[in-house]
N, CA, C and O atoms as a MOPAC input file, in Angstrom:
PM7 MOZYME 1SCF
protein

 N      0.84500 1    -1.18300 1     0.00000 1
 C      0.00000 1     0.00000 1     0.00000 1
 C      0.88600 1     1.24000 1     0.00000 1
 O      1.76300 1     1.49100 1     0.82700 1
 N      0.60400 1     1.82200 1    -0.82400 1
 C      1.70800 1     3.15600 1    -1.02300 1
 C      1.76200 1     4.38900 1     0.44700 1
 O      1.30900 1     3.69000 1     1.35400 1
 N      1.88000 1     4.91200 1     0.68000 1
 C      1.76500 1     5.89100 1     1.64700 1
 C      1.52000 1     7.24300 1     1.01900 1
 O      1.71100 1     7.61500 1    -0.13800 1
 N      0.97200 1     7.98900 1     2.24700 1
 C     -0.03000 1     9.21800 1     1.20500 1
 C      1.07300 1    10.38000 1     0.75800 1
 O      0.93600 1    11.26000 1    -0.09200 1
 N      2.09000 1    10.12100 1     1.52300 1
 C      3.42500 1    11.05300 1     0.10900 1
 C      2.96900 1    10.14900 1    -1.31100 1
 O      2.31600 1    10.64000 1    -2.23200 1
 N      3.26900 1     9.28700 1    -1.28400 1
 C      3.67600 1     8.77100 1    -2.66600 1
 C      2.03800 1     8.98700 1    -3.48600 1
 O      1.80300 1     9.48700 1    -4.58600 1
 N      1.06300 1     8.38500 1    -2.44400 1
 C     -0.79100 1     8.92600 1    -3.46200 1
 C     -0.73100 1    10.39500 1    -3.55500 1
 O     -1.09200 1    10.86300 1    -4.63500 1
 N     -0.31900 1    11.27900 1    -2.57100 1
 C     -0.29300 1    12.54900 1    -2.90900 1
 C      0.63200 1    12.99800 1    -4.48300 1
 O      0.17500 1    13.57300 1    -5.47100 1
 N      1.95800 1    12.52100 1    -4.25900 1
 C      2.99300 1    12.61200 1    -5.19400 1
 C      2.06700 1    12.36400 1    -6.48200 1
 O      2.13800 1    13.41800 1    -7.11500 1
 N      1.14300 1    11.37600 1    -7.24300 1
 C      0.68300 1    10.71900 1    -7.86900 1
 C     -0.12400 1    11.19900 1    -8.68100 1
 O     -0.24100 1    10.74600 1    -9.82000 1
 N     -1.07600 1    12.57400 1    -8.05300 1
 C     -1.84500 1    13.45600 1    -8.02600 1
 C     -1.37300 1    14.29700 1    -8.27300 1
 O     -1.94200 1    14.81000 1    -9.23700 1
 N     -0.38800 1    14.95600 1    -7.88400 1
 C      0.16800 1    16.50500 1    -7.55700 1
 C      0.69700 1    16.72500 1    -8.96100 1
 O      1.91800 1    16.63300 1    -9.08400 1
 N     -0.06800 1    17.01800 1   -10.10600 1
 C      1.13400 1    16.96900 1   -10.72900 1
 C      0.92900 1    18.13300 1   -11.87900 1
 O      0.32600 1    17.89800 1   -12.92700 1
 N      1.52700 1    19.46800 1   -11.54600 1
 C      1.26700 1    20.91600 1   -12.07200 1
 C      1.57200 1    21.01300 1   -13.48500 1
 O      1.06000 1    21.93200 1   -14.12500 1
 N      2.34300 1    20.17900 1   -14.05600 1
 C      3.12300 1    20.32000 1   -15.17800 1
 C      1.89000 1    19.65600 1   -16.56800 1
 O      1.89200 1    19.99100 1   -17.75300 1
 N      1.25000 1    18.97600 1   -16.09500 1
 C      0.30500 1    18.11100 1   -16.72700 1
 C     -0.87700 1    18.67800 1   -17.00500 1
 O     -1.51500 1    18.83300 1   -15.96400 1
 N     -1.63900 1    19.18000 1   -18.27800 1
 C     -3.07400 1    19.77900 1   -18.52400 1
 C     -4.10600 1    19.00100 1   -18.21900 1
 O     -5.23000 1    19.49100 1   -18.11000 1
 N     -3.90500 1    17.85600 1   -18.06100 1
 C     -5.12400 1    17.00900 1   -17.32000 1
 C     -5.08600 1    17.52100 1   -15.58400 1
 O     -6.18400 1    17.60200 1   -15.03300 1
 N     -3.87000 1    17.84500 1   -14.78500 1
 C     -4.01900 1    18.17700 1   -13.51200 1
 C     -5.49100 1    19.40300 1   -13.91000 1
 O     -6.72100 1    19.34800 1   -13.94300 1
 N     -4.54600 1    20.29300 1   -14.11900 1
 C     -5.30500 1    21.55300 1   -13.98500 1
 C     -7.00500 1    21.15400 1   -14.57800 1
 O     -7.91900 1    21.48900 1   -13.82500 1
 N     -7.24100 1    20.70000 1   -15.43600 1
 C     -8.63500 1    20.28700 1   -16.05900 1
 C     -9.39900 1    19.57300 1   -15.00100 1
 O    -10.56200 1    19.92500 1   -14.80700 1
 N     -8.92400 1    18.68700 1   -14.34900 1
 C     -9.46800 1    17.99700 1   -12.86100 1
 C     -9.32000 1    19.24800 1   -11.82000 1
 O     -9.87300 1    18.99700 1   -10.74900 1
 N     -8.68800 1    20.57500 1   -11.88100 1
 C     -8.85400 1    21.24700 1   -10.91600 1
 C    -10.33600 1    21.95400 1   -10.89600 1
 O    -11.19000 1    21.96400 1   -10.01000 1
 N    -10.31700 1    22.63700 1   -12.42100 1
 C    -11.33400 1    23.30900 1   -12.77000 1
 C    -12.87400 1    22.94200 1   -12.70000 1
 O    -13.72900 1    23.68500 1   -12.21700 1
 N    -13.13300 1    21.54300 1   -13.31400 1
 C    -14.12900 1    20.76500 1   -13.01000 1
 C    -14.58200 1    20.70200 1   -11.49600 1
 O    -15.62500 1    21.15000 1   -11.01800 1
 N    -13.70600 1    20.14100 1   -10.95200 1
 C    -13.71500 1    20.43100 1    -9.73200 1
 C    -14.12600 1    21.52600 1    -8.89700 1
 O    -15.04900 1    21.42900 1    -8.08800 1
 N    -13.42200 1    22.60700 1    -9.09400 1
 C    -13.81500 1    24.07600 1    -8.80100 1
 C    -15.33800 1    24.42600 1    -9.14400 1
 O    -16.27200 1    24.90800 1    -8.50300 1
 N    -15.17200 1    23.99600 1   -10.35400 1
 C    -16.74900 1    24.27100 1   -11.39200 1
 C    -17.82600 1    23.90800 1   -10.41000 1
 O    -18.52200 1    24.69800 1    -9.77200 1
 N    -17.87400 1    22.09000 1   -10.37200 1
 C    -18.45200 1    21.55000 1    -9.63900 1
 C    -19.73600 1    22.20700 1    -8.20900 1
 O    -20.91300 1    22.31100 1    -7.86500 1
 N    -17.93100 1    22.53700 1    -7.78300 1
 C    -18.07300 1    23.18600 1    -6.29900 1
 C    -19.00300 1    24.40500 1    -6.14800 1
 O    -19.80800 1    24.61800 1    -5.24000 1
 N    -18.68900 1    25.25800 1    -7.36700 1
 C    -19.18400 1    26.55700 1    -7.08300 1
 C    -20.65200 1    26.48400 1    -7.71700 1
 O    -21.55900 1    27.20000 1    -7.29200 1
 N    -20.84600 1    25.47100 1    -8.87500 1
 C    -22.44200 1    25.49700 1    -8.92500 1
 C    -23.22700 1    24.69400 1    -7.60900 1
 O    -24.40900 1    25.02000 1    -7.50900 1
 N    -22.78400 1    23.77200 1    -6.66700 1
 C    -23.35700 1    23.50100 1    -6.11700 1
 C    -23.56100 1    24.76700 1    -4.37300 1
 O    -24.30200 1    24.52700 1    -3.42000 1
 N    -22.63700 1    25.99200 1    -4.53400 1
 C    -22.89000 1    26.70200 1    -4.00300 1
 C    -23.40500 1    27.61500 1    -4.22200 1
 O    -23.46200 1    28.51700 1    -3.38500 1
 N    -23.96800 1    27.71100 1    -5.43600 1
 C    -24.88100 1    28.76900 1    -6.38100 1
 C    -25.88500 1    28.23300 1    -5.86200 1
 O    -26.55100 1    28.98500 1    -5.15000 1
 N    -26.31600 1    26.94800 1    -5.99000 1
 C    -27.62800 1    26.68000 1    -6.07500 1
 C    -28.29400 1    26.68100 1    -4.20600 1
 O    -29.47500 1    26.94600 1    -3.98400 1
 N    -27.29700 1    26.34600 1    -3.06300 1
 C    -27.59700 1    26.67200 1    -2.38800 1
 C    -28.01800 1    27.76800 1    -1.59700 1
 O    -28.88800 1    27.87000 1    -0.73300 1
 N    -27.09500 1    28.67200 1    -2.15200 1
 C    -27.46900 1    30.70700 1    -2.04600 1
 C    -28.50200 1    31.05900 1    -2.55700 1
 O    -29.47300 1    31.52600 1    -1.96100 1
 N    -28.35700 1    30.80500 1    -4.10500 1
 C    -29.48900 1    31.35200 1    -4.26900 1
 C    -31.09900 1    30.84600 1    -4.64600 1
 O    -32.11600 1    31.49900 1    -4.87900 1
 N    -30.84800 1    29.46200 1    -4.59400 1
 C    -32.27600 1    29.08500 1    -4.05800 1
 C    -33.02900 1    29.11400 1    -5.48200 1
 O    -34.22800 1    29.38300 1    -5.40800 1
 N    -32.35100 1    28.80800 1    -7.14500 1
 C    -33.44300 1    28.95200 1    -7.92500 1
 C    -34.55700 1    28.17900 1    -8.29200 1
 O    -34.83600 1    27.15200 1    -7.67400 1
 N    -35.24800 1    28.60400 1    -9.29300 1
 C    -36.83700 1    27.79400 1    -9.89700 1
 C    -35.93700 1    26.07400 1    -9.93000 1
 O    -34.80100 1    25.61200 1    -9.82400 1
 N    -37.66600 1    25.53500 1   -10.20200 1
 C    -37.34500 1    24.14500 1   -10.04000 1
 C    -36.34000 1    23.70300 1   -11.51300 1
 O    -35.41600 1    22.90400 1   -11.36000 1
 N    -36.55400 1    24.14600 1   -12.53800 1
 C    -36.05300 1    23.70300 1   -13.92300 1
 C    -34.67800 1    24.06300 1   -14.23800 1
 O    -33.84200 1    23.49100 1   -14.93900 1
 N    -34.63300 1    25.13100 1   -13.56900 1
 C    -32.81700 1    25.79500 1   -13.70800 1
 C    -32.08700 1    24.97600 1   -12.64900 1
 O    -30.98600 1    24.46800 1   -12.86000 1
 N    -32.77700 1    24.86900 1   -11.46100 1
 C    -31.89200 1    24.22300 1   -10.22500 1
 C    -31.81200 1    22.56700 1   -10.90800 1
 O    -30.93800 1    21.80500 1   -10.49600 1
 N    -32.84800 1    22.09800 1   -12.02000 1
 C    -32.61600 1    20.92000 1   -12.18200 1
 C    -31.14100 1    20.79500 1   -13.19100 1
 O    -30.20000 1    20.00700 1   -13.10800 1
 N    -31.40700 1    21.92600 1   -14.14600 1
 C    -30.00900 1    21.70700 1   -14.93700 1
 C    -29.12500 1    21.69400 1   -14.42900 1
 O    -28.18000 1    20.94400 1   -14.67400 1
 N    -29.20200 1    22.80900 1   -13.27900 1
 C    -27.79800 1    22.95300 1   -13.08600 1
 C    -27.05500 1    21.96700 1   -11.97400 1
 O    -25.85900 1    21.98000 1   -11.68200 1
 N    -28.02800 1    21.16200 1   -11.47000 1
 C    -27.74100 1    19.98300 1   -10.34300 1
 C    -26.85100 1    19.11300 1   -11.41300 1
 O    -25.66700 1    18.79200 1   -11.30800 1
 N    -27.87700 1    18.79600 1   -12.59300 1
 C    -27.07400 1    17.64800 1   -13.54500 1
 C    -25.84200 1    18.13000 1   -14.19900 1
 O    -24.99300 1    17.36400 1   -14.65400 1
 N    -25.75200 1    19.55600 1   -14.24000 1
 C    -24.28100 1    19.70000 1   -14.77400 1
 C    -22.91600 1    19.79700 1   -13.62800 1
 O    -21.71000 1    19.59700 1   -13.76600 1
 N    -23.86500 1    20.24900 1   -12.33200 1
 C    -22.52600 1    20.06400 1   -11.10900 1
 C    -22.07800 1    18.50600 1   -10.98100 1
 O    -20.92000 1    18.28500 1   -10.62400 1
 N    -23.12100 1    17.20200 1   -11.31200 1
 C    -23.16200 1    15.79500 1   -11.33100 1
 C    -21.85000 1    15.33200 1   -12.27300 1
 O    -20.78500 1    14.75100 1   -12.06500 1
 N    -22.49900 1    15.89000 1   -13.36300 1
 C    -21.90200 1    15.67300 1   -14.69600 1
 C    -20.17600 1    16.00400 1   -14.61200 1
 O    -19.38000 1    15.15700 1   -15.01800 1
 N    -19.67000 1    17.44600 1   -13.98800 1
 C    -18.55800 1    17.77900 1   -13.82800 1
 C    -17.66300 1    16.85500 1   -12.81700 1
 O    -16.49700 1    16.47500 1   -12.92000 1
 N    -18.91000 1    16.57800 1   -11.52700 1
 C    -17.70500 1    15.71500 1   -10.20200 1
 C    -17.79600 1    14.41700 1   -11.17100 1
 O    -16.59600 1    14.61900 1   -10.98300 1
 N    -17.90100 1    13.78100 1   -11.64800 1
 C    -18.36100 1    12.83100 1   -12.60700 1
 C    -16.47600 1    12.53300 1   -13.43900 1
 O    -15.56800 1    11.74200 1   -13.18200 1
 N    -16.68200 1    13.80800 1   -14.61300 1
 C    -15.72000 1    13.84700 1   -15.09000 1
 C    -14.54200 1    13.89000 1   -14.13700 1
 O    -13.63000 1    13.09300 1   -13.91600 1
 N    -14.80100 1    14.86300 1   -13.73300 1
 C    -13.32800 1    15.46700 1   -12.25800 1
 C    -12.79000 1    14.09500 1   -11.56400 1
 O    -11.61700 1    13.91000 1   -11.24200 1
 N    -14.18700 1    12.88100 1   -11.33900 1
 C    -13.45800 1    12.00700 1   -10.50900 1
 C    -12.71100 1    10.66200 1   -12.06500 1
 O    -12.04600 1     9.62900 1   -11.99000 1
 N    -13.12700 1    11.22000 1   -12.91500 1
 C    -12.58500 1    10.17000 1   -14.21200 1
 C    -11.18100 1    10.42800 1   -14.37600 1
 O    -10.34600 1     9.53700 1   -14.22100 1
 N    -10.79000 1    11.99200 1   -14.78100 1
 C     -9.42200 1    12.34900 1   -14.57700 1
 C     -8.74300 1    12.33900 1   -13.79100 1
 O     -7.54800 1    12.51800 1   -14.03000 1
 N     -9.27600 1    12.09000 1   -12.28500 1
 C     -8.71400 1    11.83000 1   -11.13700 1
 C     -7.45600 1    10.46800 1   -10.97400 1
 O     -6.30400 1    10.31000 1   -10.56800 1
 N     -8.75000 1     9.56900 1   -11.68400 1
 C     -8.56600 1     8.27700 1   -11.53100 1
 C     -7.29100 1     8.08400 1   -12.90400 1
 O     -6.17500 1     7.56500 1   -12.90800 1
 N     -8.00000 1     8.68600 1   -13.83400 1
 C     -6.59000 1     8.94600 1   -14.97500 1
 C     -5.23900 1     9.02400 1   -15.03200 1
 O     -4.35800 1     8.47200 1   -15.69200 1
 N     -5.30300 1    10.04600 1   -13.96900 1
 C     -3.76100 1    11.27500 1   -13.72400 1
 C     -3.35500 1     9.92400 1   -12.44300 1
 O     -2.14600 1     9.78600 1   -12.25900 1
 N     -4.20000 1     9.07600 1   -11.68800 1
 C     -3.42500 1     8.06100 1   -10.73400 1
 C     -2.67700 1     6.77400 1   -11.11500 1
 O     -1.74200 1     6.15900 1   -10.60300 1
 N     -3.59200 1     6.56300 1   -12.42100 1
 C     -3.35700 1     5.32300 1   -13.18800 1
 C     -2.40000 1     5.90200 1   -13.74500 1
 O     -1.37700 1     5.36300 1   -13.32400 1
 N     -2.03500 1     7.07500 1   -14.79400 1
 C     -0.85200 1     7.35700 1   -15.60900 1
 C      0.51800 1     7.60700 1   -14.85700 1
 O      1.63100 1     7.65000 1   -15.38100 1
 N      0.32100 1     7.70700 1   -14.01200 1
 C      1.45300 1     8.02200 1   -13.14600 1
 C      2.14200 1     6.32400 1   -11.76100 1
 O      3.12000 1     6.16800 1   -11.03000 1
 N      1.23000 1     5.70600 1   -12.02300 1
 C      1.81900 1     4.55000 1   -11.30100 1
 C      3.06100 1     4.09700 1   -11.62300 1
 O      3.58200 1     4.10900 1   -12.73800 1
 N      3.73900 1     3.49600 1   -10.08800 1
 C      4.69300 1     2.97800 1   -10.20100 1
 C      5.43300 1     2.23500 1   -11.09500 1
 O      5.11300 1     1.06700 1   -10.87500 1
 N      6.21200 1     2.26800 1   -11.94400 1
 C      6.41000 1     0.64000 1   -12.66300 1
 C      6.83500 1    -0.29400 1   -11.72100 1
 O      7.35900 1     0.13400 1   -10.69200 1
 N      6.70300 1    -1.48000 1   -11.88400 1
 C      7.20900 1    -2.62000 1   -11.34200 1
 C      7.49400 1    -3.66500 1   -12.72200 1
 O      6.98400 1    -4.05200 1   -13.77300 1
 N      8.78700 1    -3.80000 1   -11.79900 1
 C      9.68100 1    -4.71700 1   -12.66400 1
 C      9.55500 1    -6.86800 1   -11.92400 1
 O      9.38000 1    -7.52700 1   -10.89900 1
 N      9.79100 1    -6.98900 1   -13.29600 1
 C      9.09600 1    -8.05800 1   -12.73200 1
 C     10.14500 1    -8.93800 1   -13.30100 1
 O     10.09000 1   -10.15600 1   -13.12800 1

């Protein structure tokens, strides 16, 4: 089991346009689901915009999983 330097290490990784794209989504995510709590809109807008904050943690956790898998250890065998 790796230790959370090395899962952190795995993740962290600034140089890479998939990091930053998992940041944004992310961010995105975050801030429509704090839109919708502030401001409280109609039922049809709060529905879109639930499925597009879904839709983003969705993606965000795909590239997540991406940027962990592309970056694994090799092992030599």
């Amino acid at each position: 089991m790796p230790s959370l330097t090395e899962a952190f290490r795995r993740l962290w990784q600034p140089r890479r346009g998939l990091f930053w794209l998992m940041l944004a989504l992310q961010l995105l995510s975050s801030g429509i689901v704090l839109y919708l709590q502030i401001a409280d809109p109609p039922g049809g807008l709060r529905l879109v915009l639930s499925l597009m904050a879904l839709v983003d943690a969705v993606l965000a956790w795909w590239l997540t999983v991406r940027l962990w898998r592309e970056s694994a250890p090799m092992t030599s065998s």
